[in-house]
C-alpha positions in Angstrom: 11.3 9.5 -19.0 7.6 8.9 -18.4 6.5 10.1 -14.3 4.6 6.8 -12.5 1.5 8.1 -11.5 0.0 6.9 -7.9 -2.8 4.3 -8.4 -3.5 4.2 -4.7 -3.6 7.2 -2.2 -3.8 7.1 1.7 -3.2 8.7 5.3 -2.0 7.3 8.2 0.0 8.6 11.3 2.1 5.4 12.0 5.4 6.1 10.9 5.3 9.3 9.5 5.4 12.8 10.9 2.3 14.8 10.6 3.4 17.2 7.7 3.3 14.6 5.2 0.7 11.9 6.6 -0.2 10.4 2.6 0.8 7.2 1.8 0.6 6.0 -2.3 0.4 2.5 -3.4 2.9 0.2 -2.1 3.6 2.1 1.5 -0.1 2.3 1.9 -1.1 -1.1 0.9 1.4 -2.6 3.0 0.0 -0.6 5.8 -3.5 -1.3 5.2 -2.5 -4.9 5.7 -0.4 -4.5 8.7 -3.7 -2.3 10.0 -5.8 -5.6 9.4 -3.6 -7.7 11.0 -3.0 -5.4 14.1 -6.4 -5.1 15.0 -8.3 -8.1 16.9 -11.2 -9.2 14.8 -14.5 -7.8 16.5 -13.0 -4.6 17.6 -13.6 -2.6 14.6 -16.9 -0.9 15.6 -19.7 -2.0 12.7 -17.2 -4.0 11.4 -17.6 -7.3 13.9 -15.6 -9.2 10.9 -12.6 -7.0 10.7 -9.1 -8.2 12.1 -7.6 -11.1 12.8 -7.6 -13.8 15.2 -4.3 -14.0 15.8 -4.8 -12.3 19.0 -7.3 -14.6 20.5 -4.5 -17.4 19.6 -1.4 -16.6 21.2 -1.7 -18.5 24.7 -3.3 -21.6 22.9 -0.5 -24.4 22.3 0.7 -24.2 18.6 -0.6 -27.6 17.2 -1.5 -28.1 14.2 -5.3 -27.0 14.5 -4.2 -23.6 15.7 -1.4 -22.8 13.1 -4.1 -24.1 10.6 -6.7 -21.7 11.8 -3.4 -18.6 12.2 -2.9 -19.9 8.8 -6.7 -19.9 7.4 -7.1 -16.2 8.9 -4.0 -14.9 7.2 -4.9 -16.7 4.0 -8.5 -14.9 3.9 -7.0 -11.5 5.1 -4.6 -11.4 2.0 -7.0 -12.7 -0.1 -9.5 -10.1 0.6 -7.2 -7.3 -0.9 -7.1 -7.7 -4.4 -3.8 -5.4 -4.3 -1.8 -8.5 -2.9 -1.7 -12.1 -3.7 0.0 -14.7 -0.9 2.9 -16.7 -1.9 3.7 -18.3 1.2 3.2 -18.3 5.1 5.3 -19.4 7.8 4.5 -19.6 11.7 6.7 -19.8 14.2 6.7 -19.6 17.9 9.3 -18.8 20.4 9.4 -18.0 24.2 6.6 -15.5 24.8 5.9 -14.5 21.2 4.3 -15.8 18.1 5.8 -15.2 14.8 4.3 -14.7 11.0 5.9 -14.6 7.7 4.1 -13.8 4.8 5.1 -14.1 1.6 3.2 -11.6 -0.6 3.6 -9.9 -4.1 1.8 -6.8 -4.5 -0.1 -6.8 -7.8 0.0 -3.5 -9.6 4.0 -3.7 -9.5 4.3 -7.8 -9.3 6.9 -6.8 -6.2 7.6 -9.2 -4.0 7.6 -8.1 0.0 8.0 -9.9 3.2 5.3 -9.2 5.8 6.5 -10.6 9.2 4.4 -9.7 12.3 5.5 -10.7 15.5 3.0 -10.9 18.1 4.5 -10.7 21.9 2.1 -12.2 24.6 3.6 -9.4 26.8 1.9 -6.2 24.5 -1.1 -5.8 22.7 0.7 -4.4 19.4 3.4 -6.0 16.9 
């Protein structure tokens, strides 16, 4: 049987130990987009259009205009990684917390993988 070779290749420190930082195409994609999505759009340093708004929504009311602009942010973070394309996104809200599930299929492999992301009004991470 043929060996998969790794068409993406990647570091991080969340959620591994540091002997074996490397991430390879699905893990790392999916944590690329999780990175996106956990950092609050202007704080990237030269990179004022990085991150998401999400942050700067949770103690508005969730009408419509704010799940369409949650929505609109999550659409155009997806969209901007031509690993992934969106299949669906859902927004929820419960006491104290704001809640995101995307829908996504990850294109080299046509996999399909929920991304939720809960964002708590009491923390500053998911």
């Amino acid at each position: 049987m043929a060996r998969l070779t790794s068409t993406f290749r990647g570091y991080s420190s969340i959620g591994t130990n540091f002997l074996s930082p490397v991430r390879y195409d699905l893990d790392l994609a999916r944590q690329d987009l999780l990175n996106h999505f956990n950092t609050r759009k202007g704080e990237r340093i030269m990179l004022p259009e990085f991150g998401s708004i999400v942050w700067d929504m949770l103690f508005e009311p969730l009408d419509e205009r704010t799940k369409d602009l949650i929505d609109e942010d999550v659409r155009s973070i997806i969209g901007n990684d031509p690993r992934w394309t969106l299949q669906s996104v859902t927004i929820t809200e419960e006491p104290n917390a704001l809640n995101i599930e995307a829908i996504v299929t990850y294109n080299p492999s046509g996999e399909d993988v929920i991304l939720p992301l809960k964002y708590d009004k009491g923390t500053t991470t998911t």
